[in-house]
C-alpha angles and dihedrals in degrees: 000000000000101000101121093013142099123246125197122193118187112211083030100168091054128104103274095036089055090051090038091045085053100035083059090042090059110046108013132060098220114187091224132357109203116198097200106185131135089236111098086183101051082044093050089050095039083053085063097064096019114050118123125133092268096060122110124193110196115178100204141117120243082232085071104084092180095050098039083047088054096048087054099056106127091000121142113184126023125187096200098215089153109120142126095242111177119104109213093038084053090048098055096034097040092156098055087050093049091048095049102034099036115027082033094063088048088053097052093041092053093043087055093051086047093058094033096244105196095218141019139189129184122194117231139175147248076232093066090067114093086343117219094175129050091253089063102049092044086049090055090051092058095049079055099056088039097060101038084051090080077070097054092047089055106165093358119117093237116112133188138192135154134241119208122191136158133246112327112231115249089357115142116274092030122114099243080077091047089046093048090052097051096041081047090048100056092262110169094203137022134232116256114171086203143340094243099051115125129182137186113247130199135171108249084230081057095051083055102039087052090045087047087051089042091065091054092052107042134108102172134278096044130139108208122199119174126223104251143166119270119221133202119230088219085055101045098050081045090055095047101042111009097175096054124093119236128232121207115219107173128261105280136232111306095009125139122218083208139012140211147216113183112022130212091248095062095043098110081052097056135098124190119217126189084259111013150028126243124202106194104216119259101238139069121256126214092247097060135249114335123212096235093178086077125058134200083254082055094237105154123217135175141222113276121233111269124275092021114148130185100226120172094234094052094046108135087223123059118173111240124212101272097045077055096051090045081047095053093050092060090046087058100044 
């Protein structure tokens, strides 16, 4: 679906915009492919892999409406990727992630509906649902503004939904790099916050691929999750160093034991696909009730049973220590 046409990702030299930038590389002819982020290093170095005659390099903050509205002129489809993501940073800096996470999605929301951007999805979190830190609540904001954006918008071609995944495996911020360090540097134990600690998990090429698949299936004010394995801490420091001993340090200031995807309180909102979730949004839109148990790729899903909820440690699938060290290869390549 982007053959011919211009793609903009915000927070463009992340994790996810690199592997995006090169997934659509790789199996689509985009007219133009447009890295919007606010690092000219990160931009310089990503020029080096990335450099054909499609690519776009825009320096500019989401904070910034007027330059996010003049990188989406002609664009027809944006992945907003853009987010201050680290807790305690968010924690101790709570107006710059505000700023960032929360006025920066109405910026870019408002920018796509200016220039009449077909398409839109915002990445979320597992951390936006029944928020405990600042970066989740300000998360769940966004999800907020992005789905009652498909109200702003009214008879406009411009569309919106929201796809929410866990922790990306290897991504920057996440414990696998922190792991890899300490068992590097010589360490004789490594850190758990508690033995009972889960976490979703999923490969940063399966979070595109699932955003990718999310564009074809949307009709506007959905909320995707995939379906995706589950990981203990325990096994995963296991996997990565299985003679070291670990040391439990408490979970720290705005940590979950558990997460979750799809809460209770939105089970009389939420569809299950073969694949994938889908919470239909709370409130009305101007053009009357849509039928969400049916997609635009004509999958069909059906309500779940009430109170369901999609936690991470009562997920049906947990990744044992071999599916973590297979994991951890790919990672590497």
């Amino acid at each position: 679906m982007f053959n011919h046409h211009s793609v903009l990702v915000t927070g463009g030299t992340g994790s996810f915009g690199q592997k995006f930038i090169q997934t659509l590389l790789q199996r689509y002819t985009p007219r133009r492919l447009i890295v919007y982020s606010r690092d000219e290093l990160k931009q310089y170095e990503m020029q080096e892999r990335y450099h054909g005659k499609m690519m776009r390099y825009f320096i500019g903050d989401v904070r910034d409406r007027a330059r996010l509205s003049q990188a989406m002129k002609e664009v027809d489809f944006v992945v907003h990727a853009a987010a201050l993501k680290q807790v305690p940073a968010a924690e101790y800096n709570p107006m710059e992630c505000i700023k960032t996470n929360i006025n920066g999605a109405e910026n870019v929301v408002f920018a796509a509906i200016e220039n009449g951007v077909r398409k839109v999805i915002a990445l979320s979190t597992d951390k936006a649902v029944n928020p405990v830190n600042l970066y989740g609540a300000t998360k769940l904001a966004s999800d907020k503004l992005f789905i009652a954006a498909n109200n702003i918008a009214g008879e406009d071609n411009s569309r919106f939904a929201v796809v929410r995944y866990g922790n990306v495996i290897g991504s920057r911020g996440s414990v696998i790099p922190l792991y890899q360090r300490l068992i590097c540097s010589g360490a004789t134990a490594l850190p758990v916050t508690d033995p009972e600690m889960t976490r979703f998990w999923i490969s940063l090429q399966a979070g595109v691929d699932f955003v990718i698949k999310s564009f074809e299936r949307m009709q506007g004010g959905e909320t995707f999750i995939p379906k995706i394995p589950s990981m203990r801490i325990t096994d995963l420091a296991r996997a990565m160093a299985p003679d070291l001993q670990q040391e439990i340090i408490g979970i720290r200031p705005g940590e979950k034991l558990h997460e979750i995807m799809c809460p209770a309180d939105d089970a009389h909102l939420t569809c299950e696909f073969p694949d994938h979730y889908v919470i239909k949004p709370t409130i009305k839109f101007w053009s009357g009730p849509a039928d969400y148990t049916t997609n635009r790729l004509k999958e069909s899903g059906h309500p779940i049973t009430a109170r369901f909820e999609y936690n991470s440690n009562l997920n049906p699938h947990f990744l044992s220590l071999e599916e973590i060290q297979r994991l951890l290869e790919d990672v590497s390549k």
